[in-house]
N, C-alpha and C positions, 0 to 999 in steps of 0.2 A: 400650441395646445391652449391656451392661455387667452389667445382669441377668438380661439373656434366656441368656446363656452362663455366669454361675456357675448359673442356674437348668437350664439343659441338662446341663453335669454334674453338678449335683445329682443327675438325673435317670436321666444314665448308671450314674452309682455307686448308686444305690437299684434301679435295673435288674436291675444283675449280681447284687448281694444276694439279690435276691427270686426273682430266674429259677434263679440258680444252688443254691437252699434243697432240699435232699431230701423236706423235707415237702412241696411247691410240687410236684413232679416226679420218676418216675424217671430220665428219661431227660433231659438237659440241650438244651433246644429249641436253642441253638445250638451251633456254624454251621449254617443251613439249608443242607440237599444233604448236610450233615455224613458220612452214612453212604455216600453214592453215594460220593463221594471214597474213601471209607474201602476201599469194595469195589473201586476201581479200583488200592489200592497206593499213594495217600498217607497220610503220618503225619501227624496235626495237631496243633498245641498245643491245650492247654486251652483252652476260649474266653473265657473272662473272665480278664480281670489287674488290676493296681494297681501299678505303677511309681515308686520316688522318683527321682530325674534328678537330676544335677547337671552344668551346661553351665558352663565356661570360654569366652569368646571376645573377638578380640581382632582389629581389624579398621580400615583409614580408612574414612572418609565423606566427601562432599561436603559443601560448605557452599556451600547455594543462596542464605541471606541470612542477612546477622548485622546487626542494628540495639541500637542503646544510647541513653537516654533520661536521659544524668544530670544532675540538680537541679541551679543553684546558686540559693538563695534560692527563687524563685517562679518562675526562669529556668528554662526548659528547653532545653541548649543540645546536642540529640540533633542538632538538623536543622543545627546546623555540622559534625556529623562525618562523613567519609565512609572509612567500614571497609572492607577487602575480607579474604577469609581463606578459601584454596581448596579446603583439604582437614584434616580435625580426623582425630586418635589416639582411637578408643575402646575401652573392655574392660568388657566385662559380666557379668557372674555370677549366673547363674538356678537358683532350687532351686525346683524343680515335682515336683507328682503327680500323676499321668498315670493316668484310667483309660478301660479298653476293653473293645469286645469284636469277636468275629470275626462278621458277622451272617450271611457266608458263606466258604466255604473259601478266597474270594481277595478280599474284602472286611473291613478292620477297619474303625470306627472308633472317635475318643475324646475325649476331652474334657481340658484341660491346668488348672491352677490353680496359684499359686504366686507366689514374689519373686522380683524382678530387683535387682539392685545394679548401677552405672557410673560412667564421668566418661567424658568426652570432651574432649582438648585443642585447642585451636590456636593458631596465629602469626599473630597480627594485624597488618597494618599499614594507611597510611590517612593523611587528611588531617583538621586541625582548620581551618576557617575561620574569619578575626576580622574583621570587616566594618573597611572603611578608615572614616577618621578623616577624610576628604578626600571631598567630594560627587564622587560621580563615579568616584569611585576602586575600583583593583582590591582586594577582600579578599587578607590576610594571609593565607598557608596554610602553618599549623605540620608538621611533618611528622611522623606516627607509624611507629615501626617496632620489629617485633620485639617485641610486648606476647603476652604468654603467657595466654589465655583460658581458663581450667577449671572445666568445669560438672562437679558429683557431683548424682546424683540414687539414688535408688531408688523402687521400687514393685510395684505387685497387677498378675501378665501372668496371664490367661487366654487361652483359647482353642479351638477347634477343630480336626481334621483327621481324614483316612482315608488309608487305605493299599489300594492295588491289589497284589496278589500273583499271580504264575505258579511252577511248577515243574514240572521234570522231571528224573527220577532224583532223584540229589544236588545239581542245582543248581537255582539259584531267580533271582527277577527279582521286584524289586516297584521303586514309585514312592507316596513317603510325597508327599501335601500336607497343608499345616495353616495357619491366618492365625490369629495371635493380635494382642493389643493390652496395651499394658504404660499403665496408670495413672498419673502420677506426682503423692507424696507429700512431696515435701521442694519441690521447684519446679512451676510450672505445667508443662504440657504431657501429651504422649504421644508412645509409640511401636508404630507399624504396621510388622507382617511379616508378610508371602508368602513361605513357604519350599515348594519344590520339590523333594524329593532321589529320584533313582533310582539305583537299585543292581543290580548282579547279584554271586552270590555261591554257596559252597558250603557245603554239609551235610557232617559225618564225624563219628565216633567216635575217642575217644581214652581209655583208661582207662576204659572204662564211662561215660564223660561222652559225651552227644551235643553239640554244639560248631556252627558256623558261622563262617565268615568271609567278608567281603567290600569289594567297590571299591565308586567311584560320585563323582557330584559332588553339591554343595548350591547352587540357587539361590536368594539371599534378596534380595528387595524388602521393602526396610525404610526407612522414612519418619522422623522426626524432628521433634516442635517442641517446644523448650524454650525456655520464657518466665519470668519473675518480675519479685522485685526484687534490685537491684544488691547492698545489703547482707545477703542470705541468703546468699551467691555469695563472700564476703570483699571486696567492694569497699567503703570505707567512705566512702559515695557516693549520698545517695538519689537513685531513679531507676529505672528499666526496661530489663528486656533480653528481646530476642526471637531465637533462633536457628532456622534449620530448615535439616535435615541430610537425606543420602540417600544409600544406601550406594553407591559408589564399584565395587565388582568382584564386580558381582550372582554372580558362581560361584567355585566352588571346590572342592578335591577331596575324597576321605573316604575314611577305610580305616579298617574294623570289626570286632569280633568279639566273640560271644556265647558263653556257655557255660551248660550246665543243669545247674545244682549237684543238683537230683533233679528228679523231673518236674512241680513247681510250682513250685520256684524258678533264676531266672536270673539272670545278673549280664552285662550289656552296658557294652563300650566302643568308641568310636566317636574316631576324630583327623582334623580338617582342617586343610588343609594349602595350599599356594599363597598367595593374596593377606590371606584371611582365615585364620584359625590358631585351632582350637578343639578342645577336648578335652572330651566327653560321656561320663560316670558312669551307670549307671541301674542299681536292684537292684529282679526285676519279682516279682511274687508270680501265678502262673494257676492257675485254677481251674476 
């Protein structure tokens, strides 16, 4: 899967190169309809871009299971403990290059590539089991509580997504989706999102800059599992851990705005706000 999507942005980005070439065409085939619109009284960007992003976010998750498998000797005394932990801290840091194109006036799509950085915390508590000493008897149950759980990971998130657009006059209305999937390099696992966002918003002029702003929410299904070993994590403890995580307050709000430094370059930011809290960077080059 993994190749088929750096292999489709590859493909995206050799697209727009080739399509967009003056020797290739006078006339840039895309957006298809491109001039009907045109004649109708919409303005449209460029069709082709190349975006660098940088996203802050910072958000709980659920913890559907956390299991530990640590060693002692040839001992594996995972199946005495019983963890529970209902909800983990995490913050992520993604720097992607985004590229796209419009294939029609209310059609983009694009292709994402790039790193993700994170840790995810939690508060564990829980019981240890020590089998009785006595036939018969009830097991010992030590008590856990309060143990601070901190996984850091990073990794390679690709992905895909399109964008729906409408307008009229000055204002506009789109709904971005995109699912990407984040690799991970330092511990086992991955991570899956489904993000959602629709927005409505406004066009103007300020200074000879054309500009936008706008609302909306984001909603993100995103899935979690991270696995290893105990002593990559600082626990000095061979052994195994498995976590899987799921985000906690699938929506959240957004308020944005763009501006076009001349008519190929742009610089976008974007802040959410509510339960999840993120701050999106992006400086776009179209063409």
């Amino acid at each position: 899967m993994k190749k088929k999507l750096v292999l489709l942005i590859t493909f995206i980005c050799n697209s727009i190169l080739l399509i967009s070439s003056d020797t290739f065409q006078d006339k840039p085939l895309f957006p298809l309809l491109g001039e009907e619109a045109r004649q109708r009284g919409y303005e449209l960007p460029n069709p082709y871009g190349i975006n660098v992003i940088y996203v802050d976010m910072k958000q709980n998750v659920d913890i559907e299971s956390i299991k530990l498998s640590p060693m002692i000797g040839n001992l594996n005394i995972g199946k005495n403990l019983n963890l529970t932990a209902s909800k983990a801290k995490t913050v992520n840091t993604n720097k992607l290059v985004r590229a796209d194109i419009w294939i029609f006036p209310f059609l983009n799509v694009y292709g994402i590539l790039g790193k993700t950085k994170g840790n995810s915390s939690a508060n564990v508590n829980g019981t240890f089991s020590i089998p009785s000493f006595f036939p018969g008897g009830k097991p010992i149950l030590i008590p856990i509580k309060d143990i601070d759980f901190t996984l850091k990971y990073e990794g390679t998130t690709y992905g895909v997504g399109t964008v729906l657009a409408a307008g009229n006059k000055n204002f506009f209305s789109l709904i971005d989706f995109n699912y990407t999937k984040t690799t991970l390099n330092i511990i086992e696992g991955e991570i899956n999102a489904l993000v959602v966002s629709p927005k409505i918003g406004y066009n103007f002029d300020f200074y000879n800059t054309k500009n936008s702003i706008w609302i909306g929410g984001m909603y993100q299904d995103i899935s979690q599992t991270l696995k290893g070993n105990l002593r990559d994590i600082g626990v000095d403890i061979p052994g195994k851990f498995e976590v899987n995580q799921k985000s906690s307050s699938p929506w959240n709000n957004v308020i944005g705005f763009r501006t076009e430094i001349n008519k190929s370059v742009e610089f976008t930011t974007e802040v959410g706000f509510g339960k999840r809290k993120s701050v999106t960077l992006s400086l776009g080059y179209r063409f």
